[in-house]
C-alpha positions in Angstrom: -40.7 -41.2 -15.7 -41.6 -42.3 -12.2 -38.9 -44.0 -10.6 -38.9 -48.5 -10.5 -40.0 -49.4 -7.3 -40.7 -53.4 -7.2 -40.5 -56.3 -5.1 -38.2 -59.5 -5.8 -40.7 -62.6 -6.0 -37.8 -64.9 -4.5 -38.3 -63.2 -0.9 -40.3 -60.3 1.3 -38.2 -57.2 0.0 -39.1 -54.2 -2.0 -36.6 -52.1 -3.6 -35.9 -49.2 -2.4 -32.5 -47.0 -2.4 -31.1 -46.2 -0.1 -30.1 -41.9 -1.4 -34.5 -41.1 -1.9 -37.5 -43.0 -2.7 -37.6 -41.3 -6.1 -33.8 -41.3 -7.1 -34.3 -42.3 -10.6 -36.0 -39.6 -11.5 -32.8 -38.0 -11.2 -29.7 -41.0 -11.3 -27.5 -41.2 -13.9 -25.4 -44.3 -15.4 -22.2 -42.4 -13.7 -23.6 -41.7 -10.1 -23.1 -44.8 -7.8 -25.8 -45.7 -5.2 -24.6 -46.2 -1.5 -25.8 -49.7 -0.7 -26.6 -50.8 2.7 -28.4 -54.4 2.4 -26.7 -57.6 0.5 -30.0 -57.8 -2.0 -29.5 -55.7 -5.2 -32.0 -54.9 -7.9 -30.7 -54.5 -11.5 -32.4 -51.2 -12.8 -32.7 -51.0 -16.7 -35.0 -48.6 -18.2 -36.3 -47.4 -21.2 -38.2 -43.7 -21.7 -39.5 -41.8 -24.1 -36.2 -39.2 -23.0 -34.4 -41.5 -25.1 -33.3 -44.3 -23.2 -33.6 -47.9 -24.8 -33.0 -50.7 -22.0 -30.4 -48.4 -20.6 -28.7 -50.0 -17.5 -28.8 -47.9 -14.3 -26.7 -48.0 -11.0 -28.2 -51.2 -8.9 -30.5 -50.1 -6.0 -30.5 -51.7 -2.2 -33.4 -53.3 -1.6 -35.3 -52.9 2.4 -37.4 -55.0 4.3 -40.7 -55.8 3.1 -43.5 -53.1 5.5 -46.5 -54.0 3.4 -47.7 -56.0 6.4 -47.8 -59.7 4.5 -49.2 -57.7 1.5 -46.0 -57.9 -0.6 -45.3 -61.7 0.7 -43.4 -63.7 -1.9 -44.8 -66.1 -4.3 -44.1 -69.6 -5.0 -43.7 -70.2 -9.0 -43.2 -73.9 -10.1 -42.0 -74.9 -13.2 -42.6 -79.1 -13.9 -39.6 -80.8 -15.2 -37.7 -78.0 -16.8 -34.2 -76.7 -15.8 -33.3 -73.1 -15.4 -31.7 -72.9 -19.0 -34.9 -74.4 -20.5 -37.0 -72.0 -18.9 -38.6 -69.2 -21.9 -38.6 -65.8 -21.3 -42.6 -64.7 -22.4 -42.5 -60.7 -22.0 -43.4 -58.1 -20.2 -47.2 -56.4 -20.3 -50.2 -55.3 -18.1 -53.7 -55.5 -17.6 -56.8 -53.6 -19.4 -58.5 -52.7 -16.7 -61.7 -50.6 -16.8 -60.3 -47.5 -15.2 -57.3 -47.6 -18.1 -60.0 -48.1 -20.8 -62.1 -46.0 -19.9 -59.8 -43.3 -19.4 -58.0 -44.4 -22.8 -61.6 -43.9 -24.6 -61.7 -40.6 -23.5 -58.3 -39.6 -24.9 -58.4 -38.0 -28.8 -57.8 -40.8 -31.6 -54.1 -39.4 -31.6 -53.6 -39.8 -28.4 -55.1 -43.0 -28.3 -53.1 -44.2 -30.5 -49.9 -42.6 -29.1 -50.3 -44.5 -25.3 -50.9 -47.7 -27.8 -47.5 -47.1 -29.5 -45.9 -46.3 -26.4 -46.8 -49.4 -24.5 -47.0 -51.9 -27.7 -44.9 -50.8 -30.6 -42.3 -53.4 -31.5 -39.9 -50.9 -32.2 -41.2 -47.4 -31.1 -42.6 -48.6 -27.6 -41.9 -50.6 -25.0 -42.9 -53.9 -26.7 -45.5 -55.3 -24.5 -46.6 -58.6 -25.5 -48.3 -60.0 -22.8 -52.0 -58.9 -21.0 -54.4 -59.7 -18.3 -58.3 -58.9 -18.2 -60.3 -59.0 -15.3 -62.9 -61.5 -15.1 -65.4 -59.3 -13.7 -64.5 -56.1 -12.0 -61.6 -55.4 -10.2 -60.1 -52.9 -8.0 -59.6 -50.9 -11.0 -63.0 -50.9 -12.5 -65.7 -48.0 -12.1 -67.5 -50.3 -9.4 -68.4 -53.4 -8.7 -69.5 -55.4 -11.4 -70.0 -59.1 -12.3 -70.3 -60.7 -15.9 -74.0 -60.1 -16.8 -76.5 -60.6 -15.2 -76.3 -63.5 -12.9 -79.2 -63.6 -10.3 -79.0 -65.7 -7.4 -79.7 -68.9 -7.9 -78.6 -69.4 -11.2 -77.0 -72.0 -11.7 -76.8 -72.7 -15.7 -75.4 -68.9 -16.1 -78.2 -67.8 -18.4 -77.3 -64.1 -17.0 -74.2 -64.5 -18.5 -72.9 -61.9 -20.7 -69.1 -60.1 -21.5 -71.2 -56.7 -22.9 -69.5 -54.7 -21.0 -66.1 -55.8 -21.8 -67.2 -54.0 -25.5 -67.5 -50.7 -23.7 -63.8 -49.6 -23.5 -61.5 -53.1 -23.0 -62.0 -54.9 -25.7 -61.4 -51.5 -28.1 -58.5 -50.9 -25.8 -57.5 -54.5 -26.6 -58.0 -54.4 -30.0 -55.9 -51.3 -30.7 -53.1 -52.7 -28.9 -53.3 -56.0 -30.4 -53.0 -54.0 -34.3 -49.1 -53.6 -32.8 -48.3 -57.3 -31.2 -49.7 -60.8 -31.2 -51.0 -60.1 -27.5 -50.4 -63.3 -24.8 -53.7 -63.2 -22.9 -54.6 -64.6 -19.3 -57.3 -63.7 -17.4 -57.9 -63.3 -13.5 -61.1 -62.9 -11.2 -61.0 -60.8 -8.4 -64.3 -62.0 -7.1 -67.2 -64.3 -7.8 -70.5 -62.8 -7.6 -71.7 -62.0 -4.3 -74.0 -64.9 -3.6 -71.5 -67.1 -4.5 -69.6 -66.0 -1.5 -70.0 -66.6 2.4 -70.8 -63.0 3.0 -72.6 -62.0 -0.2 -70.4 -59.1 -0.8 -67.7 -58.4 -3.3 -65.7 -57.0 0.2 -65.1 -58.8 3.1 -63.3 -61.6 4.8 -65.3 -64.7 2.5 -64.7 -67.7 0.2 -66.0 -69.6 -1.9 -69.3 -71.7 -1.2 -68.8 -75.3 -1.1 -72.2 -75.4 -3.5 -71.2 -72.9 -5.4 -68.1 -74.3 -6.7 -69.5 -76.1 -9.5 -71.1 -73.0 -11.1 -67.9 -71.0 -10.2 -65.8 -73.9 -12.8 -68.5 -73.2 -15.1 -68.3 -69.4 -14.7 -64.2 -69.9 -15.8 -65.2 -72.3 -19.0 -67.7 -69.4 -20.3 -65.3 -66.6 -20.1 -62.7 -69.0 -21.4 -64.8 -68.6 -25.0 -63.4 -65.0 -25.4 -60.1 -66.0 -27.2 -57.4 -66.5 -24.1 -54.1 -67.8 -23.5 -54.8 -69.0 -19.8 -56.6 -68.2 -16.8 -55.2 -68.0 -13.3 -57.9 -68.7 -10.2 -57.9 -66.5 -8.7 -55.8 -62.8 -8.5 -53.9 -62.7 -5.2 -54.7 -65.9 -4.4 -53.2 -66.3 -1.2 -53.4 -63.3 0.0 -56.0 -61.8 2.8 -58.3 -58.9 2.4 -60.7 -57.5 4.6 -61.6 -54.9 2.1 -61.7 -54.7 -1.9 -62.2 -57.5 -4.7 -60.8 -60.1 -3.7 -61.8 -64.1 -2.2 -60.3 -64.5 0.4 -57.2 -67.5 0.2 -57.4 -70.9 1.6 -60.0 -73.7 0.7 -61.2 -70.9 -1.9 -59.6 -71.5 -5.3 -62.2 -71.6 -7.3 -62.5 -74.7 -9.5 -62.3 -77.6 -7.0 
């Protein structure tokens, strides 16, 4: 199993020991980690080896060097104390690049990487998953839902087709496991939507494009979801990739 290296959302660091970059590939629960920095990361893993939420020896965590890229995020939670606050799960997203990879895979092993992740009891119990609205950085190519020429406004191009190709069977199997949580993120609106016309690039949102955008999210919203999130790294800055660019360019305003 490749070793856990994360970031902590409550400030710029990303864990990282301070003995190798892949140390738990080899630690043990004996072997004690020389920490340097004040922030620790609890490590608890669980493998196919045999370990089951086994705690391992805490790792130092570095300055963030993404350049901004690992920044942290602000989460808000409305009139709710700490000890009110629910735990929903752990998961991932069906990307196109997994499914379609997935599809490829024999029924058996198909169904063992759906055990693996999903099982209540024999995998890692994922119970929560995000879809793409559109493509994303991990689809075959750039893509948009249907269809949706220029200009059109009442989203008669419209269409989730290709989410029957290799996510939603993805989905489905794994959802034959565990009542799946659901959100669903865009990485970008179709090009014309956008100041430069191009799924890449340093652009936001058109101002008269906003209102089709909203309607864009209530569409996709018919596919049986949990929630949506505007945008996927929203306030972050590309000048390559998926994704809107941050600022006045949310989405639904």
């Amino acid at each position: 199993m490749h070793c856990l290296q994360t970031r902590a959302r409550s400030g710029a660091w990303r864990a990282r020991c301070t003995r190798c970059t892949r140390c738990m590939c080899h630690a043990t629960a004996s072997e004690s980690v020389n920490i340097q920095a004040p922030n620790l990361l609890r490590v608890v893993r669980s493998s196919a080896g045999g370990d089951r939420l086994r705690v391992y020896p805490s790792l130092a965590m570095g300055e963030d060097r993404s350049g901004g890229a690992q920044a942290p995020c602000i989460f808000v939670h409305a009139g709710s104390s700490p000890s009110e606050r629910r735990w929903l799960g752990v998961g991932g997203s069906f990307t196109e690049a997994s499914a379609v990879t997935w599809k490829k895979l024999s029924p058996r092993m198909q169904e063992e990487i759906i055990t693996a992740y999903f099982h209540p009891t024999r995998g890692l119990r994922y119970n929560l998953g995000r879809v793409p609205i559109g493509s994303c950085d991990f689809s075959l190519y750039n893509w948009s839902c249907g269809e949706i020429a220029e200009g059109d406004w009442d989203l008669k191009g419209f269409s989730i087709k290709r989410y029957e190709e290799a996510i939603l069977p993805m989905l489905r199997a794994a959802s034959k496991h565990v009542k799946l949580a659901l959100m669903a993120s865009p990485w970008s609106p179709p090009p014309w939507m956008k100041t430069v016309k191009s799924f890449h690039g340093e652009g936001h949102l058109r101002a008269d494009c906003r209102e089709v955008w909203a309607k864009h999210f209530v569409r996709f919203v018919e596919v049986p979801l949990d929630c949506e999130s505007s945008q996927s790294q929203e306030v972050q800055i590309q000048t390559s990739g998926f994704f809107l660019v941050a600022g006045d360019a949310h989405g639904c305003k």
